[in-house]
N, C-alpha and C positions, 0 to 999 in steps of 0.2 A: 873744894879741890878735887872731891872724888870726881864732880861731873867733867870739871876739865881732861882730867886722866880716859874719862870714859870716851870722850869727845876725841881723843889724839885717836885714841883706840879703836873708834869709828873710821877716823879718816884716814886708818892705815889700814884698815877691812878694803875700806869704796879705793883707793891706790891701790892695794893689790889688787883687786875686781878688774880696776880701769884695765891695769898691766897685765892681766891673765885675757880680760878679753880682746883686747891689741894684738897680742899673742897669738889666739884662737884666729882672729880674722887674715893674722900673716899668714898663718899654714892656711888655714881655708885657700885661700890665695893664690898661693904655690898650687897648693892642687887642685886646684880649677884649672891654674895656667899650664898643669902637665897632661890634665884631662884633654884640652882643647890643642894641646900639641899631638899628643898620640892619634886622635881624632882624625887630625891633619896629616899627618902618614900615613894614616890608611887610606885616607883619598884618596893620597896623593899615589899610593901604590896600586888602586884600584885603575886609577887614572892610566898609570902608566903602562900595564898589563893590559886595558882593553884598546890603549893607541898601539902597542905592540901588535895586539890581535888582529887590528885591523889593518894593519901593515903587514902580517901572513897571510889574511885572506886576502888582502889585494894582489898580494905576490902570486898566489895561487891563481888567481884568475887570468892574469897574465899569461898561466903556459909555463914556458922552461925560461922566460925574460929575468934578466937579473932586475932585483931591487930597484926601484926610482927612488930617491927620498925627495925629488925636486922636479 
């Protein structure tokens, strides 16, 4: 009887284990997924600041011309 008891005792160790590392790899997860979005903002605003730029320096080149965007 005692090794049965040891045995349940076991397999609520390796179940909690499972459920702690299930756990671990959700959040892992999550912050990967907020890593690779922040990532992407900043591209995304690197992007947009140097099409603006080059949309002043074109302006500039122009003279006193308004703006084209087309």
């Amino acid at each position: 009887m005692a090794s049965l008891g040891a045995s349940l005792g076991l397999e609520r160790i390796a179940l909690a284990m499972v459920v702690i590392w299930g756990w671990a790899e959700a959040v892992m997860a999550v912050a990967v997924a907020k890593a690779v979005a922040v990532i992407k903002l900043f591209i995304d605003v690197l992007l947009m600041v140097s099409s603006f730029e080059s949309l002043e320096k074109r302006s500039r080149s122009d003279g006193n011309e308004p703006l084209r965007l087309f």
